[in-house]
N, C-alpha and C positions, 0 to 999 in steps of 0.2 A: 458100296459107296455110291452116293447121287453124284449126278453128272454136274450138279451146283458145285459140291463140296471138292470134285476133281478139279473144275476151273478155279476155284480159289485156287487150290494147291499150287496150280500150274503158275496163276498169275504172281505167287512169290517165288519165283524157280529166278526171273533175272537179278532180285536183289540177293539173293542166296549166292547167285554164282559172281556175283561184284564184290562179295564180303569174302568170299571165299580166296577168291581172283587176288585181293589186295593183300590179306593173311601169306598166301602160297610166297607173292612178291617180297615182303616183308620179311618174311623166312628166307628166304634163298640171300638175299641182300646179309640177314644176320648173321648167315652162313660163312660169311666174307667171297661168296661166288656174283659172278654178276648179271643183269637179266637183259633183255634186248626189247625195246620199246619203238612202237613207231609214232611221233610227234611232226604232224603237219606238214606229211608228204615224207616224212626221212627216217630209215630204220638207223636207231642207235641201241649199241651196247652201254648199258648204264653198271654202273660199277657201285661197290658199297658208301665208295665218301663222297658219290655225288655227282662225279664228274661224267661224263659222257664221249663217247669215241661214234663219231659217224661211220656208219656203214656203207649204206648206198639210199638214194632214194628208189621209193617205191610208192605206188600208185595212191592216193586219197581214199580211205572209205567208202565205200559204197551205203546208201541208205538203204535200211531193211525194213517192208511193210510189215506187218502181222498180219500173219495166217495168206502169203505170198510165199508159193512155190519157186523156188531158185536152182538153174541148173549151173554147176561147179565144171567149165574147163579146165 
């Protein structure tokens, strides 16, 4: 395999893992269990009809370069 044909590959690897990501969600929700989400600074548990239970807040996102090394404390 060309090293062309690998970066295509690679370069659909984040919509794969966002279609994938929302499927997995969707499931677990149909499931009647419920998922944990963080929106705008605040971990919530999100439950199947919608409603939402705060957790705690937690830190904002971080922005990620491409092809930027990150070390995980």
């Amino acid at each position: 395999m060309s090293e062309e044909a690998i970066s295509q590959l690679e370069a659909g690897v984040p919509a794969l893992s966002g279609v994938a990501f929302a499927a997995a969600r969707r499931h677990v929700l149909a499931s009647g269990q419920s998922v944990l989400q963080s929106e705008n600074g605040v971990l919530y548990e999100v439950f199947p009809d919608g409603h939402k239970v705060w957790i705690k807040n937690v830190e904002p996102p971080q922005p990620v370069i491409f092809g930027r090394k990150y070390t995980i404390r």
